[in-house]
C-alpha positions in Angstrom: 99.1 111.2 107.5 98.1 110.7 104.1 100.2 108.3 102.3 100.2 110.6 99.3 102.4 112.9 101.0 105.0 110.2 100.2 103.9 108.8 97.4 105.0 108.3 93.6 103.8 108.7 90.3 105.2 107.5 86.8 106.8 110.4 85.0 104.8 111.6 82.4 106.8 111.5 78.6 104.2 113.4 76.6 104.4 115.9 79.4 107.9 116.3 79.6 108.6 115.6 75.1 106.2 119.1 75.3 108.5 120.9 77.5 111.4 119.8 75.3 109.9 121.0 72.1 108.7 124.2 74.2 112.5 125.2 74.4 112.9 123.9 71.1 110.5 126.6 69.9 111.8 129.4 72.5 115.7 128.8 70.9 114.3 129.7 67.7 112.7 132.8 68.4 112.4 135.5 70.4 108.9 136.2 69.8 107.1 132.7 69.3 103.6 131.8 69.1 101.5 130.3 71.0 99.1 127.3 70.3 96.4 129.7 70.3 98.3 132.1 67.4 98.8 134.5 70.7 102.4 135.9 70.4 105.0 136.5 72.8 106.5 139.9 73.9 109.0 138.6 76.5 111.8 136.0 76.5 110.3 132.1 77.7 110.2 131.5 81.1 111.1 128.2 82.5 109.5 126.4 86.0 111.1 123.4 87.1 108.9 120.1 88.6 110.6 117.9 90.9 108.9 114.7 91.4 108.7 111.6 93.1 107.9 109.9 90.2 107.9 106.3 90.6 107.4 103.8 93.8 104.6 101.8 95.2 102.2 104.7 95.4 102.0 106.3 92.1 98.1 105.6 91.9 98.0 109.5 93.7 100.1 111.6 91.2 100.1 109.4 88.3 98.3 112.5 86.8 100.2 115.6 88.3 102.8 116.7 85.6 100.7 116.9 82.8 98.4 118.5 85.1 100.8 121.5 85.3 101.7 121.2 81.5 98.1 122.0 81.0 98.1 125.3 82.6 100.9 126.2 80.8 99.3 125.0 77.5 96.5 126.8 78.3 98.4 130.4 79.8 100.4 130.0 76.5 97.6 129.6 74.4 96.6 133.4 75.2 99.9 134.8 75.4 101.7 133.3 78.3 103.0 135.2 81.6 103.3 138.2 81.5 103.9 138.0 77.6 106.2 135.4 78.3 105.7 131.5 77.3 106.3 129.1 80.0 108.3 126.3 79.7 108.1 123.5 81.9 111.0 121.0 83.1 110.0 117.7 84.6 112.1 115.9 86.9 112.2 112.5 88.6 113.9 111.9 91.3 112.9 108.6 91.7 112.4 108.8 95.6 116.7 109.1 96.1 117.5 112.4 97.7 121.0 112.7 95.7 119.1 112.3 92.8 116.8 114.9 93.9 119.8 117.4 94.4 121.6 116.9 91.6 117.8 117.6 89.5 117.7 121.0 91.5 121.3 121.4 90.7 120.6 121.3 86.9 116.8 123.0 86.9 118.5 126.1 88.8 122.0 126.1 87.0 121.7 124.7 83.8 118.0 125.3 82.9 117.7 128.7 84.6 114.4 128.1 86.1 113.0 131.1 87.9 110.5 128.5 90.1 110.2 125.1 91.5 107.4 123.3 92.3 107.6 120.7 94.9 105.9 116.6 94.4 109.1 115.5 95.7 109.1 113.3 99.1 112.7 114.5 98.8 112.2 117.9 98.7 114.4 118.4 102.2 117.8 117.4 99.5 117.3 120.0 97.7 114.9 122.7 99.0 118.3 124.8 100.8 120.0 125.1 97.8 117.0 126.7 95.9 116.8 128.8 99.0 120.6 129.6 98.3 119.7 130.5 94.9 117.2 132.3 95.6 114.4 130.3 93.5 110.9 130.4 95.7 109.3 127.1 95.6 105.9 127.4 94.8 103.1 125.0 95.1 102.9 121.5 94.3 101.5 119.2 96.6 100.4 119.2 100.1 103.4 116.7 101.0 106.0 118.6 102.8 106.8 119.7 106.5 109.4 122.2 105.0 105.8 124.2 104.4 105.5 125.2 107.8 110.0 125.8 109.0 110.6 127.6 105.1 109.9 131.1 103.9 111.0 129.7 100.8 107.8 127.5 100.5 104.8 128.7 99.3 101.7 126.8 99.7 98.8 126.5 97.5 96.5 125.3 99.7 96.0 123.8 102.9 99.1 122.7 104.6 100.4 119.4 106.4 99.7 120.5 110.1 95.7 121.5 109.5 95.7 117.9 108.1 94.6 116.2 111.6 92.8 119.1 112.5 90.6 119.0 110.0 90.7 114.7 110.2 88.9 115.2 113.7 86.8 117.7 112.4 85.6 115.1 109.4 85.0 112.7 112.4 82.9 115.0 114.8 81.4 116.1 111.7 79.4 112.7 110.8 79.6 111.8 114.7 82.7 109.0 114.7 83.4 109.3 118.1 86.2 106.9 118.3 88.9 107.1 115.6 91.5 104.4 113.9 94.4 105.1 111.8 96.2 103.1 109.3 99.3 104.8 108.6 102.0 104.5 105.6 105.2 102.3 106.2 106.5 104.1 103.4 107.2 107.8 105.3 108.3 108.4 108.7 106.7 111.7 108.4 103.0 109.2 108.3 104.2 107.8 112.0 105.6 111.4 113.2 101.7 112.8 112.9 100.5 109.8 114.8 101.0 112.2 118.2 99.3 114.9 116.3 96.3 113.2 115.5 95.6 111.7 119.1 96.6 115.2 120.7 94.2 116.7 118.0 91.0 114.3 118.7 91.5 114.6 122.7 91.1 118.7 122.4 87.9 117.8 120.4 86.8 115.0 122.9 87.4 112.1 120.7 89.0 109.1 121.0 91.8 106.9 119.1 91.5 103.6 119.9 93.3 102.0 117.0 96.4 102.8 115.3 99.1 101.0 113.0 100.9 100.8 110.3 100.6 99.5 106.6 102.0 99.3 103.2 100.9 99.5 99.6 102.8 96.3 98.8 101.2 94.0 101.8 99.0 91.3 100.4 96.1 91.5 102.8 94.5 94.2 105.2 91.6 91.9 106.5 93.9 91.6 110.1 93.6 95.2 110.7 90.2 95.8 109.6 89.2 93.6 112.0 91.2 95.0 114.8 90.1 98.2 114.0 86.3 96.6 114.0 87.0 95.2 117.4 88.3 98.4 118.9 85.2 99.6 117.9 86.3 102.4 115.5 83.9 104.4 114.0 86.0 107.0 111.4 88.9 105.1 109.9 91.9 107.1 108.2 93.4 105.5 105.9 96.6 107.4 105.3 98.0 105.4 102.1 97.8 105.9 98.0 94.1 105.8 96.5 94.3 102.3 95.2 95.5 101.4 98.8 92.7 102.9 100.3 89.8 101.4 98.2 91.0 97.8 98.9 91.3 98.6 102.8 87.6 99.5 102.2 86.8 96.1 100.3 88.3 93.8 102.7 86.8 95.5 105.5 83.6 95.8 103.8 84.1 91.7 103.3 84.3 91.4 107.3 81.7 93.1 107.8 82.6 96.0 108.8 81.1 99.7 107.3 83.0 102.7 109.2 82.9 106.3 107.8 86.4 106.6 106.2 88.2 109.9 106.6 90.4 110.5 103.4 92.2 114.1 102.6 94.5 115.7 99.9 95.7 113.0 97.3 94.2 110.4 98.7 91.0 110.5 97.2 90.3 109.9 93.0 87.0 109.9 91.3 87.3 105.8 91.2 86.6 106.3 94.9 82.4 106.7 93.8 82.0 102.8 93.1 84.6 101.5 95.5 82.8 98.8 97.8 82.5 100.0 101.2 82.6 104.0 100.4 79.1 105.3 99.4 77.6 106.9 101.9 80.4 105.5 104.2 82.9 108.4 103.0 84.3 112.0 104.7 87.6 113.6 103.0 88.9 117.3 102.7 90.5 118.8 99.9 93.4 121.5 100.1 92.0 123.3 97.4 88.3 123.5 95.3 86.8 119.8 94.8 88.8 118.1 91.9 85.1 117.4 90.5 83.5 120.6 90.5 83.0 122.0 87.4 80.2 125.0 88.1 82.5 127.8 88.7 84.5 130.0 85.9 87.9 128.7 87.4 87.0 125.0 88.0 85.1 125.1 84.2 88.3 126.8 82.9 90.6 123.6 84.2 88.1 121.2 83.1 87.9 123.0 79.7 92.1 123.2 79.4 92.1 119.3 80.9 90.2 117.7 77.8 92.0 120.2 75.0 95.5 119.2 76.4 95.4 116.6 78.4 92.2 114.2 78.4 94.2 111.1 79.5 94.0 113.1 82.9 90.0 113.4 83.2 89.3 110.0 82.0 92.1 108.3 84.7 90.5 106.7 87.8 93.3 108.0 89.5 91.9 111.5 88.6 92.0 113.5 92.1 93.0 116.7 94.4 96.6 116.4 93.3 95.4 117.5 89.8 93.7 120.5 91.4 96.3 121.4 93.3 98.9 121.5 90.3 96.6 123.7 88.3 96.2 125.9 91.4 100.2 126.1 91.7 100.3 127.2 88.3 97.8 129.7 89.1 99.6 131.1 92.1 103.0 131.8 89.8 101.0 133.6 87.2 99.4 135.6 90.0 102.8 136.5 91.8 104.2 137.2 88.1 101.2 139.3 88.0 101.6 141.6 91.3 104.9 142.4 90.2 104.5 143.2 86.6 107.1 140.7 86.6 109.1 140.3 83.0 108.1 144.5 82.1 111.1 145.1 80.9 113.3 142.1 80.4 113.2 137.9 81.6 111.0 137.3 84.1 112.8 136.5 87.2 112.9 134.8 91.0 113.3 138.0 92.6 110.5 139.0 90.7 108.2 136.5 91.7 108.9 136.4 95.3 108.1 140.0 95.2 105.1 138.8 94.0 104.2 136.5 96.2 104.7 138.9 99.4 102.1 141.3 97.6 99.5 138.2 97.7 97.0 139.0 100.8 93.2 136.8 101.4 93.9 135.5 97.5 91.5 132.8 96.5 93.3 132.7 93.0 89.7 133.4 91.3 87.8 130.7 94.0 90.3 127.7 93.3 91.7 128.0 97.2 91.5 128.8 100.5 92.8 132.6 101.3 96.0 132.8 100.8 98.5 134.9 102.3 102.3 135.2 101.8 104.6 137.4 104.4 108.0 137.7 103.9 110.7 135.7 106.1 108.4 133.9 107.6 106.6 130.3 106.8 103.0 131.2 106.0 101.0 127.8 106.4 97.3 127.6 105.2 94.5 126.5 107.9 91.7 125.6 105.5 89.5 123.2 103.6 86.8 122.1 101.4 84.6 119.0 102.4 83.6 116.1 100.3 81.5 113.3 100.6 80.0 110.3 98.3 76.1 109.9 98.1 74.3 107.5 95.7 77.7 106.6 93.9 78.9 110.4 93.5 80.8 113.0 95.0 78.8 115.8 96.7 80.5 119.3 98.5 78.2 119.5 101.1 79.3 123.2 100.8 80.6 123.7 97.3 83.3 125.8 96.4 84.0 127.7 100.2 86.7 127.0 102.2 86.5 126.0 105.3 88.5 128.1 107.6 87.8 127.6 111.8 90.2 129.6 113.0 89.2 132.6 111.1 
C-alpha cells in the first residue's frame, strides 16, 4: 500500500487566496473575464477539494491543490466550462474525520459546489453525505477504497485494488522473484493490503518473504533493510511518502544492500533521479501519464499551464504523479460537463455532471489516462497503468504514454 494513500500535504494559501478572489470576481458579475480576456456566458461554477492537508507525509501532495487551481486557471483563461468560470474551494481537514464532515457540510450547503474531489484519507466521513446530496465525487487521488463499494466515486485513473497487481507485475517484470514490503503505520488500509499483495505474488509465482511495518517519523530504517537483505528480498515496496522512501533507499544502500524498489502512484517525485540507491535500482507505476512526460499535446499543455500559474509546482522536488492526477481530475469534470452540454441553459449542475460522466465510455481524456469508463449504480474501478523506471539519473517510460491494461 502506498503510504501516499494516507498521506498529507500543507494547504496551499496562494491556491486557496485565488479561489477567494475567483468568487470575489464571480459576485461582481455575471459575465466576468477570464485571465486570458475570454468571457463568460454562464454563471461560475464552484468544485470543492477536500484534503488531508497536513501530517507526517505531506512530501506526496505538498503540490496537489495548486495543481488543480492550475487547470482551472488555464480552462478559465479560454472561457471556462462550458462558458462557465470555475471556482475552486480548498479544504483541510487536517486528517480529523469531523472536520472532514463538517468541510463537506459547508462545500455542498453553503458553497453550492456542484463536485468534490477527494485527497482526503477521510473521505469515508463525508463521502455518504455528498452521496445524499447528490454531488459525484470526481477524481483526486488514488487513495480511497470507497473507489471500488461507491457509484458515487469516480476514478481518474487506476484504482487501489490493481495497486498489488501491478506491484507483482513490476517485480516479474525486472525478475525480483522474492518480494519485501515496508508498510505505513500511519493507515490501516497500508496493513489491510498486506493479504492482497501475498495472494497477488502467489498467483504470479512469487514469493513474500519479508513484510513489516514503518513510519515517516522513525529515526532509522537500517534494522529492516537488513532484515529484508537477509530474507533475501529482491523487489522492495516501500509503501510510505516520497521523502520516506528515498531514505529507506539510503540506509539500505549504506548496508549494502541494492534491491530493485517497486514504488506506485504518489510515491514517486522527480527528486527520486539522484536519490542514493535508486538509479537503475528503480520500478514504479503511475495511475495516469508519467508526471515527466512532456511530448504529447496533453502532457505539453499541463506543463505549459504549470510554469504560467503555478511554477513553484515544477520546480518542487516533491513534484510527482499526484500532480498528474489532479490535472487529469480536472480534466475528467470538464469532459463530463462536456457530454452533457452541461450549464446550456442555466448553472451548471451535479445532475448534470453525473449525466456526464455515465456518457464517458474507453476515454483517455486526450492520452492523459488509462480508458476510462463510467456505468451508472455501479463502482467502476480502473485496471491500468503506465511504467516508469530511472536510468543514468532520469526517468524513462519504457513504453511512453500507453497504458498498460492486462486484463483487456
Amino acid at each position: 500500500m502506498n503510504a501516499r494513500r494516507s498521506s498529507a500535504l500543507t494547504r496551499f494559501s496562494g491556491a486557496l487566496g485565488a479561489a477567494v478572489l475567483a468568487v470575489t470576481l464571480a459576485s461582481c458579475s455575471s459575465t466576468p473575464s477570464g485571465s486570458g480576456g475570454a468571457s463568460f456566458t454562464g454563471a461560475p461554477v464552484s468544485i470543492g477539494v477536500i484534503c488531508s492537508c497536513t501530517g507526517a507525509l505531506a512530501s506526496s501532495m505538498a503540490t496537489s491543490p495548486q495543481t488543480y487551481q492550475a487547470w482551472a486557471d488555464e480552462v478559465d483563461a479560454h472561457g471556462g466550462v462550458n462558458g462557465h468560470k470555475v471556482v475552486v474551494i480548498s479544504k483541510n481537514d487536517a486528517l480529523n474525520p469531523g472536520t472532514a464532515l463538517a468541510e463537506a457540510h459547508e462545500l455542498i450547503d453553503t458553497d453550492h459546489v456542484v463536485a468534490l474531489v477527494d485527497s482526503s484519507t477521510e473521505d469515508t466521513a463525508w463521502s455518504s453525505y455528498a452521496s445524499q446530496q447528490g454531488v459525484p465525487i470526481v477524481g483526486g487521488d488514488a487513495q480511497s477504497t470507497l473507489q471500488l463499494t461507491d457509484s458515487d466515486l469516480y476514478a481518474a485513473g487506476e484504482t487501489i485494488d490493481g495497486f498489488f497487481v501491478t506491484y507483482a507485475y513490476a517485480a516479474k517484470k525486472v525478475g525480483a522473484t522474492n518480494i519485501g514490503n515496508l508498510y505505513c503505520a500511519e493507515s490501516p488500509s497500508c496493513a489491510q493490503a498486506v493479504a492482497l499483495l501475498r495472494n497477488t505474488a502467489k498467483a504470479l509465482n512469487l514469493t513474500v518473504s519479508y513484510v513489516t511495518e514503518i513510519s515517516a517519523a522513525q529515526p532509522s530504517y537500517t534494522a529492516a533493510c537488513l532484515a529484508a537483505k537477509q530474507a533475501g528480498v529482491t523487489g522492495l515496496l516501500v509503501g510510505e511518502a516520497v521523502s520516506t522512501d528515498q531514505v529507506v533507499a539510503q540506509q539500505c544502500s549504506a548496508q549494502g544492500y541494492f534491491p530493485y524498489y517497486i514504488e506506485g502512484d504518489g510515491a514517486i517525485s522527480k527528486s527520486f533521479v539522484n536519490a542514493p540507491g535508486l538509479d537503475q535500482h528503480f520500478i514504479g507505476f503511475e495511475q495516469d501519464v508519467p508526471f515527466f512526460l512532456t511530448n504529447t499535446p496533453g502532457t505539453k499543455l499541463m506543463n505549459d499551464s504549470l510554469q504560467k500559474y503555478a511554477p513553484s509546482v515544477l520546480s518542487s522536488p516533491n513534484y510527482g504523479e499526484e500532480n498528474t492526477q489532479m490535472w487529469v481530475s480536472g480534466l475528467l469534470f470538464q469532459e463530463a460537463a462536456k457530454k452533457a452540454n452541461a450549464g446550456k441553459n442555466g448553472p451548471i449542475t451535479s445532475a448534470q455532471i453525473v449525466t456526464g460522466l455515465h456518457l464517458i465510455s474507453n476515454d483517455t481524456l486526450g492520452g492523459m489516462a488509462p480508458p476510462l469508463t463510467f456505468k451508472a449504480n455501479q463502482p467502476n474501478p480502473v485496471h491500468c497503468w503506465f511504467w516508469v523506471t530511472i536510468q543514468n539519473h532520469k526517468f524513462t517510460a519504457p513504453n511512453g504514454a500507453t497504458p498498460i491494461c492486462p486484463s483487456s
